[in-house]
C-alpha positions in Angstrom: 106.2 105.0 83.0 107.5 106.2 86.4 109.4 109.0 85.2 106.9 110.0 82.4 104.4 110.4 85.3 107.0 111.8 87.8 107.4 114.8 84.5 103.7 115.2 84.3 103.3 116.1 87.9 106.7 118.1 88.6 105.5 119.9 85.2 103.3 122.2 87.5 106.4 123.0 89.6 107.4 126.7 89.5 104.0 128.0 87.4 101.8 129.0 90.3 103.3 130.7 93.7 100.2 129.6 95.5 100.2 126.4 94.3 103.9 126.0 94.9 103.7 126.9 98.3 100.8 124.8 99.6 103.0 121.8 97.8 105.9 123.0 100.0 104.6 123.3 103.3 102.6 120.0 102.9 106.1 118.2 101.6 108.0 119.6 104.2 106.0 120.0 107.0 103.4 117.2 107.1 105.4 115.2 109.5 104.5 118.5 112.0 101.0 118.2 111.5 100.8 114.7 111.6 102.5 115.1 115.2 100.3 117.6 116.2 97.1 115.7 115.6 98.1 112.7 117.8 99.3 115.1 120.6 96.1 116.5 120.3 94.2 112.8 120.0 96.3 112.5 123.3 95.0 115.3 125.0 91.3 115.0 124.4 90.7 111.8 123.7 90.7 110.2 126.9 92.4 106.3 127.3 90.7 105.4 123.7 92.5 108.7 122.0 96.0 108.2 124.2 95.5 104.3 122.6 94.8 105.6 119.7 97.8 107.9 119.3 99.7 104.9 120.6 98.8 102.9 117.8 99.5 105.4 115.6 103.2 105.6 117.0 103.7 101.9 116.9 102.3 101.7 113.2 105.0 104.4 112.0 107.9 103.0 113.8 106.8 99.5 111.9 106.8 101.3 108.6 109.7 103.5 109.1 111.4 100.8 109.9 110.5 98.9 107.2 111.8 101.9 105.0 115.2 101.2 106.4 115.4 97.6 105.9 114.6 98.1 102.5 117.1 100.9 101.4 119.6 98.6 102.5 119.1 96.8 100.0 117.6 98.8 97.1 119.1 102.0 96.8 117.0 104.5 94.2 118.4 107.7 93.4 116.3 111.0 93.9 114.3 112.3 90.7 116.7 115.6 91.2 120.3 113.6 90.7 119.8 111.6 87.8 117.2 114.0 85.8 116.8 117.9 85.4 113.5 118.5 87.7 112.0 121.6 89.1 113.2 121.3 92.1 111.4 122.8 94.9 112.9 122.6 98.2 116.3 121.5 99.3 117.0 118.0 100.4 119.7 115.0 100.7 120.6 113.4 97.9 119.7 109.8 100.0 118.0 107.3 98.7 114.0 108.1 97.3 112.7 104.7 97.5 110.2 103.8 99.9 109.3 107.6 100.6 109.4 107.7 104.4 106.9 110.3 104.9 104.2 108.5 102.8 105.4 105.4 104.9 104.8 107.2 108.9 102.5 109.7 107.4 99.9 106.8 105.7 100.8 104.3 108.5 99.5 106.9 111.2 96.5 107.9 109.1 95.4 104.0 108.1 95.9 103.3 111.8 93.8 106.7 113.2 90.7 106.0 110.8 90.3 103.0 113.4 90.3 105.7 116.3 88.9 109.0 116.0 86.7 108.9 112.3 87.4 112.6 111.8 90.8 113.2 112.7 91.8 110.3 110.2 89.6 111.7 107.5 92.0 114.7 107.9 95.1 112.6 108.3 94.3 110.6 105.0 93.7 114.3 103.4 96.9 115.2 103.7 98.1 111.7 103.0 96.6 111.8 99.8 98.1 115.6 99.4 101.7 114.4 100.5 101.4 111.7 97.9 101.2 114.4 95.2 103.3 117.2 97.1 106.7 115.1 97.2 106.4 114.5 93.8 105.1 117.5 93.1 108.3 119.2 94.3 111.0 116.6 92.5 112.1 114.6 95.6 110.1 111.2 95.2 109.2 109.3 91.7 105.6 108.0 91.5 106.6 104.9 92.1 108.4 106.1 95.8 105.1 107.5 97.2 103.0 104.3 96.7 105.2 102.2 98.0 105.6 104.2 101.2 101.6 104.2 101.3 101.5 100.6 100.8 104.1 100.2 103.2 101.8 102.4 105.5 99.1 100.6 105.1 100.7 97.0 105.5 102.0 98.7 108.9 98.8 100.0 110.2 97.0 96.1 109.5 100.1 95.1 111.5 99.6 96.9 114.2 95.8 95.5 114.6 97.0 92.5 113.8 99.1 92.2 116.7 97.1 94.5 119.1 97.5 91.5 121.6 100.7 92.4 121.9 100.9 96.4 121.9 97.8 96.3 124.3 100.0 95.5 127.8 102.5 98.2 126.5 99.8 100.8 126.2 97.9 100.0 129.2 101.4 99.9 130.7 102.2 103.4 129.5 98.6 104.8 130.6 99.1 103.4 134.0 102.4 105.6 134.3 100.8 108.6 132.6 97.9 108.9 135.3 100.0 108.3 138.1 102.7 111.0 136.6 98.9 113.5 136.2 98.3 112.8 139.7 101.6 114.3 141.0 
């Protein structure tokens, strides 16, 4: 079911330039915009956005490190080594499963829908996109992407979960950053 699902999607691979393109960038470069949202949730959204884009941080680190754990001990090999795929884009032939940027990538948009409404509308949009791009492109199964947006998910309820915790750190970190803005 995986791979009959992974063929249906990577199908579309090659047969539209537009298409193809917008799948590429969003596969390859989500992690950028991602990035650029917080810095920007950081910048204009007073202590509640830095917070915010703290949380954010934490929540990733959680689920990327979560990824890690579990490749090792689960290794999956890439849709592109063990099957002829169209093939879209360069990458290592590591391990596929959990994808790692569904894992930060939902982990910071799950945890930003709790801060700023509208930027993790448009987080969780391309979320949603990356989800289909990776596969889209032949460098995650199905089956990869989920998990990495479950694992995102799970993250982000941990970080609110343990908000007692991370609360001290960030109001630690903000204390430095407006003494630092006052120099």
């Amino acid at each position: 079911m995986n791979y009959a699902v992974f063929q249906i999607i990577n199908g579309f691979a090659g047969h539209n330039s537009i298409l193809d393109k917008i799948m590429i960038f969003t596969a390859l470069y989500s992690p950028i915009i991602y990035g650029a949202l917080m810095i920007v949730q950081w910048f204009k959204g007073g202590d509640m956005g830095k917070k915010a884009s703290m949380d954010d941080f934490f929540a990733a680190v959680i689920a990327l490190s979560t990824n890690f754990i579990i490749s090792k001990f689960y290794f999956e090999p890439r849709p592109f080594v063990t099957h002829k795929v169209n093939l879209l884009v360069k990458h290592p032939s590591d391990a596929s499963f959990p994808s790692d940027h569904l894992s930060g990538g939902s982990a910071i948009a799950f945890t930003q829908l709790k801060g700023n409404k509208l930027i993790g509308a448009i987080m969780m949009v391309l979320t949603i996109l990356l989800l289909i791009a990776r596969v889209y492109v032949g460098v995650h199964y199905p089956v990869d992407v989920v998990a990495g947006f479950v694992i995102g998910f799970l993250s982000s309820k941990l970080v609110k979960y343990l908000k007692g915790i991370f609360d001290p750190i960030e109001n630690h970190i903000l204390k430095i950053w407006h003494r630092f803005i006052k120099i």
